[in-house]
C-alpha positions as CSV (number, residue, x, y, z in Angstrom):
1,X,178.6,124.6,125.7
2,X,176.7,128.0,124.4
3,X,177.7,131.1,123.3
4,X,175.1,134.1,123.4
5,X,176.4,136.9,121.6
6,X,175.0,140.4,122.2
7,X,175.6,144.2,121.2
8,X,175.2,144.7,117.7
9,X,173.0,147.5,116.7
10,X,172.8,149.9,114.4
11,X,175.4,152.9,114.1
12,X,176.4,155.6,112.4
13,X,180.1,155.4,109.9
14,X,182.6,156.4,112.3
15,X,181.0,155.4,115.7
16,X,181.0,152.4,118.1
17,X,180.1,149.1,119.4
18,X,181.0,146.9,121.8
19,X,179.8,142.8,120.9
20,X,179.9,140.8,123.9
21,X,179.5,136.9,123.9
22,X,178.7,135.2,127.1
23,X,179.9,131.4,127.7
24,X,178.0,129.0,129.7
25,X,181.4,127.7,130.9
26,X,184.9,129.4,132.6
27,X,186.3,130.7,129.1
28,X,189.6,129.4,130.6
29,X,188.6,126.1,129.2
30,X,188.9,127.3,125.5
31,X,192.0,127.3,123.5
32,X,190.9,130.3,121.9
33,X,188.2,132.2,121.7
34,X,187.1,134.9,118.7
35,X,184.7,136.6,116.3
36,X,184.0,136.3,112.8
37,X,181.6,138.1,110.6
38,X,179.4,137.4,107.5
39,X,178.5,140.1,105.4
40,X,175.5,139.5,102.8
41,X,176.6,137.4,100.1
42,X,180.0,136.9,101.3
43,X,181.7,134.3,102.9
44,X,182.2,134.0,106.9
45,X,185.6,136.2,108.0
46,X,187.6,135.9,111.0
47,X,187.6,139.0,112.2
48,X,189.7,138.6,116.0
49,X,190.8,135.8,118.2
50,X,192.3,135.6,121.4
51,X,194.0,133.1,122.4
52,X,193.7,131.2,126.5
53,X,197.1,133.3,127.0
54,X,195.6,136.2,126.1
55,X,197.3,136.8,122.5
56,X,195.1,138.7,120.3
57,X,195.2,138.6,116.4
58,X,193.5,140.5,114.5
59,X,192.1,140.6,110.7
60,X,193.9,143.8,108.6
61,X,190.9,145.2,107.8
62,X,190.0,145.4,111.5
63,X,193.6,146.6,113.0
64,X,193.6,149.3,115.1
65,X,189.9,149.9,115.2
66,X,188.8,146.5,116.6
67,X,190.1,145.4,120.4
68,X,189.3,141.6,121.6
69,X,189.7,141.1,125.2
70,X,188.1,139.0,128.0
71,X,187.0,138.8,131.4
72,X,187.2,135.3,132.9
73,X,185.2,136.4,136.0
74,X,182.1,137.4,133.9
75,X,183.0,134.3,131.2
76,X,182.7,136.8,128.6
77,X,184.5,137.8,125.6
78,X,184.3,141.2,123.8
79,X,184.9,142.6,120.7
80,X,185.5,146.7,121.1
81,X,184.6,148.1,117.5
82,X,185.3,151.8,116.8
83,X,185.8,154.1,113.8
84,X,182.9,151.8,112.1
85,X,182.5,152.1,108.4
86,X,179.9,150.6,106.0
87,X,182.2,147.9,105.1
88,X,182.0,146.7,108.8
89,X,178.2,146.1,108.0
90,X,177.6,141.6,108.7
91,X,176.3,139.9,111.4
92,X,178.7,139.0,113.7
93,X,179.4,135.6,115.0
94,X,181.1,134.5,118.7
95,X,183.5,131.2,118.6
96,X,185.3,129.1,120.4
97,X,187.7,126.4,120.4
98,X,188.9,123.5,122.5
99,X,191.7,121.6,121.5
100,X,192.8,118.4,123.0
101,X,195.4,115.7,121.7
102,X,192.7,113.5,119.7
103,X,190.3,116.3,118.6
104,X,189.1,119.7,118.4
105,X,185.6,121.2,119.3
106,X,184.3,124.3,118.0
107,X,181.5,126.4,118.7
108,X,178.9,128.7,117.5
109,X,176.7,131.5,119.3
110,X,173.6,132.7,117.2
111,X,175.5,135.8,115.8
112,X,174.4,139.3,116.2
113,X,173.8,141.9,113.7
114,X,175.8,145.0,112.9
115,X,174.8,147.6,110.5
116,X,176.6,150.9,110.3
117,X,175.2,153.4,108.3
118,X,177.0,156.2,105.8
């Protein structure tokens, strides 16, 4: 399985992005699928997951101005960033899970990087 994520960028505090990471499978397949982010010398953050159903959840940081969604046809997940501030500054990492009785699988794309300027 890979995950290519795309659309980070650089922007301006307050504007917005829209990440998009690209399966090479149906997404259906994964339990759940999500975004973290790593910000220079800070640990890797969940930022939003979806789950199969189609339940979001969301870090508190990111509520309200972040919006997960996904579009099974184009086996694509997104990650709809607005109201951007310098805080939202990492590089941004697509994942996905699939979970079966006896194990769990997890993946990585490459991550893409998001700089929003003040």
């Amino acid at each position: 399985v890979q995950l290519q994520a795309s659309g980070g960028g650089l922007v301006q505090a307050g504007g917005s992005l829209r990440l998009s990471c690209a399966a090479s499978r149906s997404i259906f397949l994964f339990n759940v699928m999500g975004w973290y982010r790593q910000a220079p010398g800070k640990q890797r953050e969940l930022v939003a997951v979806v789950t199969r159903g189609g339940t979001p959840s969301y870090a508190d940081s990111v509520k309200g101005r972040f919006t997960i969604s996904g579009d099974y046809a184009k086996r694509t997940v997104y990650l709809q960033m607005t109201s951007l501030n310098a805080e939202d500054t990492a590089v941004y990492y697509c994942n996905a899970v699939t979970t079966t009785r006896d194990r769990n699988d997890e993946y990585w794309g490459q991550g893409t990087l998001v700089t929003v300027s003040s």
